[in-house]
C-alpha positions in Angstrom: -24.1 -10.8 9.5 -23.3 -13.3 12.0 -20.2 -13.6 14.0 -17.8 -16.9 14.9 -16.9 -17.6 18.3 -14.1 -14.8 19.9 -12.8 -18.5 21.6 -9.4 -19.4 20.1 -8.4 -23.1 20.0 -5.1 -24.3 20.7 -4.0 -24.9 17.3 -4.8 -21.7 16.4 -2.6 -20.6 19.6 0.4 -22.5 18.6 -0.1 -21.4 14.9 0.3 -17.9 16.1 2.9 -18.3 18.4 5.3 -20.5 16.2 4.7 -17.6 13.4 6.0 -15.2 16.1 9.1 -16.8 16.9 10.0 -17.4 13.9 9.5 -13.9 13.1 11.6 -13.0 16.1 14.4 -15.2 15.9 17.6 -15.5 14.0 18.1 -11.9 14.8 15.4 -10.7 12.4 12.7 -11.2 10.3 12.5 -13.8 7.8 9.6 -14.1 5.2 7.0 -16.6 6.4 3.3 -16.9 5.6 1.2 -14.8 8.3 -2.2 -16.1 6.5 -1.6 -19.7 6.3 -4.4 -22.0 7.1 -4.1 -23.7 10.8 -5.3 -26.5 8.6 -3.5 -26.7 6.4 -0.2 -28.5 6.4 0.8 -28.9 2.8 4.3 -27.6 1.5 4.5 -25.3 -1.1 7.0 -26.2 -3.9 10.0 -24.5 -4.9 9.5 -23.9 -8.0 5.7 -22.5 -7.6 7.5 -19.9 -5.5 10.5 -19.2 -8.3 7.7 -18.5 -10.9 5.8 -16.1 -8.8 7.8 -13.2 -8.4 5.3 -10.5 -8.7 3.0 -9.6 -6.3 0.1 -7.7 -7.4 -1.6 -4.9 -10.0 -1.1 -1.2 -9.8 -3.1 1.0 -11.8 -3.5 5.0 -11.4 -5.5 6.3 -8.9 -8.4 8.6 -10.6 -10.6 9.4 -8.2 -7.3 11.6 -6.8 -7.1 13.1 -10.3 -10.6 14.9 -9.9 -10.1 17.4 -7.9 -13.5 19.3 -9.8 -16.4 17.6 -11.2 -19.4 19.3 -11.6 -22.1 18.2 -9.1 -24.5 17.4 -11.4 -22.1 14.9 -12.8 -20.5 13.7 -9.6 -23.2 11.0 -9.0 -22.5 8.9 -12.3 -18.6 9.9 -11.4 -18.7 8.1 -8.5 -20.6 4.6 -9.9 -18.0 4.9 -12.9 -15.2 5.2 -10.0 -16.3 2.3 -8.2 -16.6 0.2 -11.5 -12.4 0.6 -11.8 -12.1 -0.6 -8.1 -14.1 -3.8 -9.4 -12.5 -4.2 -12.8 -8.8 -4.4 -10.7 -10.5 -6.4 -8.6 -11.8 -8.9 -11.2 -7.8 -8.6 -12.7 -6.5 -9.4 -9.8 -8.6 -12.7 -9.0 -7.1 -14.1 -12.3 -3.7 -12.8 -11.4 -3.5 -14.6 -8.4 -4.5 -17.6 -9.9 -1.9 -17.9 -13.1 0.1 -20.4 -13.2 2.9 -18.3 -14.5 4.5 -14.9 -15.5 3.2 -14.9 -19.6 -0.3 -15.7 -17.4 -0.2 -13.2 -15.0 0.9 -10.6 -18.0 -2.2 -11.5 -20.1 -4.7 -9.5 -17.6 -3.6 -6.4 -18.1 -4.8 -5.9 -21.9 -8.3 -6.4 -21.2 -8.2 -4.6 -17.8 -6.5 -1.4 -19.7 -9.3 -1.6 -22.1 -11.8 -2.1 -19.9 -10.6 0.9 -17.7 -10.3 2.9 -21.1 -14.3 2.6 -21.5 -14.9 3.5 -18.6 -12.8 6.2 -18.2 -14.6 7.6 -21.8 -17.9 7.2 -19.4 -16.6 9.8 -17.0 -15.0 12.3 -19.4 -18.4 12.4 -21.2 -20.9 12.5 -17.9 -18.1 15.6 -17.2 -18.3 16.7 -20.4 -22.4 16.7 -20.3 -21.7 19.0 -17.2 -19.7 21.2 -19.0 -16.3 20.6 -17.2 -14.4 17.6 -19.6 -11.5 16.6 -18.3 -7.9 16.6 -20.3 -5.8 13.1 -19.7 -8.1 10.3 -18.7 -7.2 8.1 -21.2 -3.4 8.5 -20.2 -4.8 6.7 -16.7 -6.0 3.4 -18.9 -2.9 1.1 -18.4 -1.5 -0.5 -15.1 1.3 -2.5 -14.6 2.8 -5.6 -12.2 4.6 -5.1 -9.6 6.8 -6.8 -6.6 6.5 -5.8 -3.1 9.8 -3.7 -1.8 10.2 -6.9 -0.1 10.4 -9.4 -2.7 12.5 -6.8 -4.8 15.0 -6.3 -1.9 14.9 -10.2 -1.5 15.4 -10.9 -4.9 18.9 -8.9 -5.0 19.8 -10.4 -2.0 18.8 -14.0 -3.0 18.8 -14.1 -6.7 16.3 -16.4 -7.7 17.0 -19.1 -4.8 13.8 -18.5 -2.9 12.8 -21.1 -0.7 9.5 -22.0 0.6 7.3 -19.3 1.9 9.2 -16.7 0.5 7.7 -16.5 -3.0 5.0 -14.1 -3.8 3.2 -12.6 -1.5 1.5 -14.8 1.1 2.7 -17.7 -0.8 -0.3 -20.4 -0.6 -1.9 -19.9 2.9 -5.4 -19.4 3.7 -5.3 -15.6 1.7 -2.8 -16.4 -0.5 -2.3 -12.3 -0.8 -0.5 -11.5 2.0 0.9 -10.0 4.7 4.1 -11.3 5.4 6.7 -11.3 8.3 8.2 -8.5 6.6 5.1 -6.7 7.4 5.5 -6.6 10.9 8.1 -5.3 13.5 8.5 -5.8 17.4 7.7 -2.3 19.0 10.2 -2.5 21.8 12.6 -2.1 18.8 10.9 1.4 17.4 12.8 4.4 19.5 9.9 7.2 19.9 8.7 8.7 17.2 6.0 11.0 18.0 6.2 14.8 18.1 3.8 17.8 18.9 3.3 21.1 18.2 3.3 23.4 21.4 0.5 25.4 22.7 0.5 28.9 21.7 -1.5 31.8 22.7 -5.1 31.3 21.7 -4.6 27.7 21.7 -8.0 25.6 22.2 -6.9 23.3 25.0 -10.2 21.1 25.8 -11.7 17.8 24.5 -14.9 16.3 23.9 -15.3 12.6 24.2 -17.9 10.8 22.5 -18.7 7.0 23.7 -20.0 4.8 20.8 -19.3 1.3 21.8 -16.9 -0.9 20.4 -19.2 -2.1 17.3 -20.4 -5.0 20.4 -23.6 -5.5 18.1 -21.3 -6.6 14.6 -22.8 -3.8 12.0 -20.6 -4.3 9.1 -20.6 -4.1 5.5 -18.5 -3.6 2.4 -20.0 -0.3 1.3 -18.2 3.1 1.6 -21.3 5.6 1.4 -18.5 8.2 1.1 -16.1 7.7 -2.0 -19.0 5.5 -3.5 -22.3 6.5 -2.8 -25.4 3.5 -4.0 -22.7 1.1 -4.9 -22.8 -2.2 -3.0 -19.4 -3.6 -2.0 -18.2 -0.6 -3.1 -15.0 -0.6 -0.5 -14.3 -4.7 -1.5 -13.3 -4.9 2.4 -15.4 -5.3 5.5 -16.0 -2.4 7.3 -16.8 -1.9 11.3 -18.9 0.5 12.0 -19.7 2.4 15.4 -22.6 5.3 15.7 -25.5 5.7 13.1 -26.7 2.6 13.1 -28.4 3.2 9.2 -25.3 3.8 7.3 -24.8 1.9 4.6 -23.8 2.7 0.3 -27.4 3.9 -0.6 -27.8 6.4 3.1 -28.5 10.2 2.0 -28.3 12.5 5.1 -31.8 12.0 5.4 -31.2 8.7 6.3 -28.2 9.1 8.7 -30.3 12.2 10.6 -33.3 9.9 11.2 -30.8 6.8 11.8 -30.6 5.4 15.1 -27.3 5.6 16.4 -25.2 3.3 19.2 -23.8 6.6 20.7 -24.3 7.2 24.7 -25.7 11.1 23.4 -28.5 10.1 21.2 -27.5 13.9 19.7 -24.6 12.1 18.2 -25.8 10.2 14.9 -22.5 10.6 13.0 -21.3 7.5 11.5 -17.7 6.3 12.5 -16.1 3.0 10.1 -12.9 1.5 9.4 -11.2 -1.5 8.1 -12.0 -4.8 10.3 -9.2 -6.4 11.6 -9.2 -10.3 11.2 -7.1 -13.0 13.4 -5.4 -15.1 10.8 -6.1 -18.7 13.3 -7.9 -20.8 10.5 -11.2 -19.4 11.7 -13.8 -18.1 8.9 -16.1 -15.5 9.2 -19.5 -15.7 7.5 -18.9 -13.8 5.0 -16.2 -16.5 3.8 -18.3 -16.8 0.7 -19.0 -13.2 0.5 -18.5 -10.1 -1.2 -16.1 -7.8 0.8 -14.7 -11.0 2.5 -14.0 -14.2 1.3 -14.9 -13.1 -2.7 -12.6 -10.1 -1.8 -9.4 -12.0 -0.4 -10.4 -10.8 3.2 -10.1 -14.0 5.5 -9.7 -14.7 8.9 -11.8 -14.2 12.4 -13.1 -10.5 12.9 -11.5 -9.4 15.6 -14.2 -7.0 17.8 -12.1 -4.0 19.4 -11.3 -4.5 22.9 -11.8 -0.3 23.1 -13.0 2.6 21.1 -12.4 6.3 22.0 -13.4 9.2 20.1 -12.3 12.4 21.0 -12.3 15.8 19.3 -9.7 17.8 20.5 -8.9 21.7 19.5 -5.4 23.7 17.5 -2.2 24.5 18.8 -2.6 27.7 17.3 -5.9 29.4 17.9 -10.1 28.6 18.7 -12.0 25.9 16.4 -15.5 26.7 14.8 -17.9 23.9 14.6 -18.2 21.4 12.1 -21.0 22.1 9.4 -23.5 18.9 9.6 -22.9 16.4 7.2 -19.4 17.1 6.3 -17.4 14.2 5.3 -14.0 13.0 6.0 -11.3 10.2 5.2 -7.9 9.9 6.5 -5.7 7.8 5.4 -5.5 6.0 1.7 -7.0 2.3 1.2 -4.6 2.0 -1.9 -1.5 3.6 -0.7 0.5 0.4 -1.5 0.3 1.0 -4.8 -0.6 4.6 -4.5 2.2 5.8 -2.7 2.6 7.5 0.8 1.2 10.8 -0.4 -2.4 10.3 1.9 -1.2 7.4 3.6 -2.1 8.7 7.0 -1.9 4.8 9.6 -0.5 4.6 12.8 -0.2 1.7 14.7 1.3 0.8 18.0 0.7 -1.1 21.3 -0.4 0.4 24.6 2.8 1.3 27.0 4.4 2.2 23.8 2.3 4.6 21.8 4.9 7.4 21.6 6.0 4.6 18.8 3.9 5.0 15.8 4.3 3.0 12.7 3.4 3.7 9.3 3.8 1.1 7.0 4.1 -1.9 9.4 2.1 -3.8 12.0 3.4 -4.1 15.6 4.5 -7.2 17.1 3.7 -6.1 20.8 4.8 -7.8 24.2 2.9 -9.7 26.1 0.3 -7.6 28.4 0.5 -5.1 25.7 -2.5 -4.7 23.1 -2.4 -3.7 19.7 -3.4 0.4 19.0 -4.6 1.7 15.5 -4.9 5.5 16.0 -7.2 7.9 12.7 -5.8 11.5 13.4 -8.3 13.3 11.1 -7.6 16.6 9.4 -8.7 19.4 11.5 -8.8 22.5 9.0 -11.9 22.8 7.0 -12.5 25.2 3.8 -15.0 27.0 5.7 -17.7 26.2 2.2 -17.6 22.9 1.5 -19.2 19.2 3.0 -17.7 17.4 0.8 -14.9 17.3 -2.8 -14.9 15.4 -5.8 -11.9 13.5 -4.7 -13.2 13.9 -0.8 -10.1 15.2 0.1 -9.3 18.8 -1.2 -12.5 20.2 1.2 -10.0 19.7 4.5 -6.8 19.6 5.2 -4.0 18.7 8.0 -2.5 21.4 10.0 1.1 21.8 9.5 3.1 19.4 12.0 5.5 21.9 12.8 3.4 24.9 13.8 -0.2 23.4 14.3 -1.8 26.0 12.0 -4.0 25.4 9.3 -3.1 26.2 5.4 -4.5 29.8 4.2 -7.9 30.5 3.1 -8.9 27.1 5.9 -10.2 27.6 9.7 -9.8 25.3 12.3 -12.4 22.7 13.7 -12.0 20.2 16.1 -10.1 17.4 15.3 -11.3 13.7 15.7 -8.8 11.5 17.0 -10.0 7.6 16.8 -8.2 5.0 19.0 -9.1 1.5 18.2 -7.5 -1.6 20.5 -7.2 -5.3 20.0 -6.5 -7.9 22.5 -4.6 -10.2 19.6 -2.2 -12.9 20.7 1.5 -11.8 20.5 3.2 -12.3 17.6 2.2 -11.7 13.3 -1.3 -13.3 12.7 -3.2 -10.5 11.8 -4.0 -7.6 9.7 -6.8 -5.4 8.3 -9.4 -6.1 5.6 -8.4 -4.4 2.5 -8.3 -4.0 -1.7 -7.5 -7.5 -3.0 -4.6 -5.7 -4.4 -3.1 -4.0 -1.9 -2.0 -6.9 0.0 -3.2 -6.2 3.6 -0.8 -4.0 3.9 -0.7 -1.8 7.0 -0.1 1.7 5.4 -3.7 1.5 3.5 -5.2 1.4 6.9 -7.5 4.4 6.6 -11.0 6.0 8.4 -13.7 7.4 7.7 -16.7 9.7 9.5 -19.4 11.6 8.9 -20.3 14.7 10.7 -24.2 13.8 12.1 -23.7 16.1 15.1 -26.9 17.9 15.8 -25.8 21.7 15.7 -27.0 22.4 19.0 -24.8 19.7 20.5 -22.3 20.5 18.0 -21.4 23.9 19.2 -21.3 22.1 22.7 -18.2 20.4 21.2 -17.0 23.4 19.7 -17.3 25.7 23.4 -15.5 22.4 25.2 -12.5 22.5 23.0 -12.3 26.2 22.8 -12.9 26.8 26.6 -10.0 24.2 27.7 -13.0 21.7 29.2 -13.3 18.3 29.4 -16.5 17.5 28.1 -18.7 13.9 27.3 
């Protein structure tokens, strides 16, 4: 796929900075519309924004609910999966376009029976496998909901909203969000970041793999991890740095004979996350396209300014190598409607990054450049590549202590830092589920271990033996 100009015009310059002071003045932040079109000058009217007061669908989550599926079923689990992403995503295209509330209620009977099929499909593929699962069908309905903003604002405000501050991202460019509320300033965020000490047999070193910065635009809208040979499967863009033949249909065949953009050619692992998009009234090519524009994702792809990827070692005792192949996520994609529970983001700004934020993107000072950091888990089951729910196979060390949950051994721990040079101010945010709103919580990544073994137990002695390696 092509990529615009990284050139910013002046109106797009002004359009960002007049969105940061307002953000910044008046002693707070007010709700404005982050996405709105440089272009676009039109006013929104009152009442559109009166009669919009929810924000977006949330269903259950059932790819968390299968913890087991049988393996011979997990294949036609996983398409079944990715058809509920779609079907919400479907829903939610003709939610954002009713006129009213009675409107906007009338997608969720077909999208619960839809979700009901469907969710028949995968009890039965489980049940072929011998494993059927108890309480599917309880997962079938979703409901509407308001952002915590638009809640707090509507028992602060009653129904008086004025323009912009409707549902989320009112009429702009998106039209589903993020809005000021979104974002904070990071010189107002006391430090926040603790770590476990070093203890006695603590693996001290780091190896640091160089990868590029994704200079040669791979992306897609696959997620070859949650669902495997299902185009569009993530319905955002993804930037990828590494094996250079990843996409939804790559078996590890595929990814160990891939080329890769890594300095050590023994480094084919695959390293993706959510693109990050300028909101200046600049389209990407894939305006028209699934995973952007047909997805609600809009703006100017924003190339990192840096990538590092480091693997670093435990608090607590040595690490053992990774096994080849073994896949990771960290964070959760849908945690705006999911809830916190795997929400794993944290964003800040260089000169500040003992000031990580969860759940809201930075507003950084000028000479300062925005930071997403992807802390993976760094405990392993010491069996498995991969889970059903690609989750229950690793786990995080505790916070506290450093050490990793019984019956799990410690492997080195990749730490992903991702920079931005983005003009001050609240005029952008990362691709995402129509749904979820470009919220910063869902921010999420993923990687998959394509390490050779010789070079992997390189990392492995690095970490262990307090060096530091490339």
């Amino acid at each position: 796929m092509g990529r615009t100009s990284r050139k910013r015009s002046k109106l797009a310059r002004r359009l960002v900075a007049t969105s940061a002071a307002l953000v910044m003045g008046g002693g707070g932040l007010i709700a404005v519309n982050v996405y709105a079109n440089a272009e676009d000058g039109a006013e929104q009217p009152p009442e559109a924004a009166t009669a919009r007061q929810l924000s977006t669908i949330s269903c259950p989550d059932v790819a968390n609910r299968l913890r087991e599926v049988p393996p011979g079923a997990r294949g036609e689990v996983d398409g079944r999966l990715a058809e509920l992403d779609s079907q919400i995503t479907r829903a939610y295209d003709r939610f954002s376009k009713a006129e009213d509330a009675r409107a906007q209620e009338s997608v969720l009977p077909p999208l619960e029976e839809q979700r009901r099929s469907t969710l028949g499909e995968i009890a039965d593929a489980m049940d072929r496998a011998g494993a059927r699962p108890e309480g599917l069908g309880g997962m079938a309905p979703c409901t509407l909901r308001a952002s915590d903003q638009e809640q707090s604002q509507g028992q602060d405000q009653g129904q008086g909203q004025g323009e912009g501050e409707g549902r989320e991202g009112g009429q702009g460019q998106s039209g589903n969000g993020p809005v000021a509320g979104d974002f904070v300033d990071i010189t107002s965020v006391r430090p926040n970041v603790e770590r476990p000490r070093d203890r006695r047999g603590a693996s001290r070193g780091t190896f640091t793999t160089d990868c590029g910065r994704n200079e040669n635009g791979k992306f897609n809208p696959d997620n070859v991890i949650v669902a495997p040979g299902v185009s569009n499967g993530a319905h955002h863009m993804h930037d990828y740095v590494g094996n250079q033949a990843t996409d939804a249909f790559s078996g590890d065949d595929d990814l160990a004979n891939g080329r890769t953009s890594c300095r050590n050619q023994g480094d084919r692992s695959t390293y993706y996350w959510p693109v990050l998009r300028l909101q200046n009234g600049t389209n990407e090519d894939d305006a028209q396209a699934d995973g952007g524009g047909k997805d609600q994702n809009v703006g100017e792809i924003q190339t990192p300014d840096a990538v590092t990827l480091k693997f670093t070692g435990s608090p607590v005792s040595k690490v053992v190598a990774m096994p080849r192949f073994l896949r990771v996520i960290t964070g959760d994609a849908k945690a705006f409607t999911n809830g916190d529970a795997n929400a794993n983001a944290s964003w800040s700004c260089t000169g500040f990054e003992n000031r990580q934020l969860k759940d809201k993107y930075p507003i950084c000072p000028e000479g300062s450049k925005v930071v997403r950091t992807f802390n993976f888990q760094s405990c392993w089951d010491g069996r498995n590549t991969d889970s059903a729910n690609h989750r229950t196979h690793v786990a995080f060390a505790d916070p506290r202590t450093g050490a990793c949950p019984r019956g799990f051994r410690a492997i080195p721990k990749l730490v992903q830092r991702v920079v931005y040079d983005v003009p001050p101010g609240p005029g952008f945010a990362v691709d995402s589920f129509p749904e979820q709103l470009h919220k910063p919580v869902t921010d999420h990544g993923d990687f998959i271990n394509v390490f050779d073994e010789r070079l992997m137990r390189r990392v492995a002695s690095c970490v262990n033996s307090g060096q530091r390696c490339t």
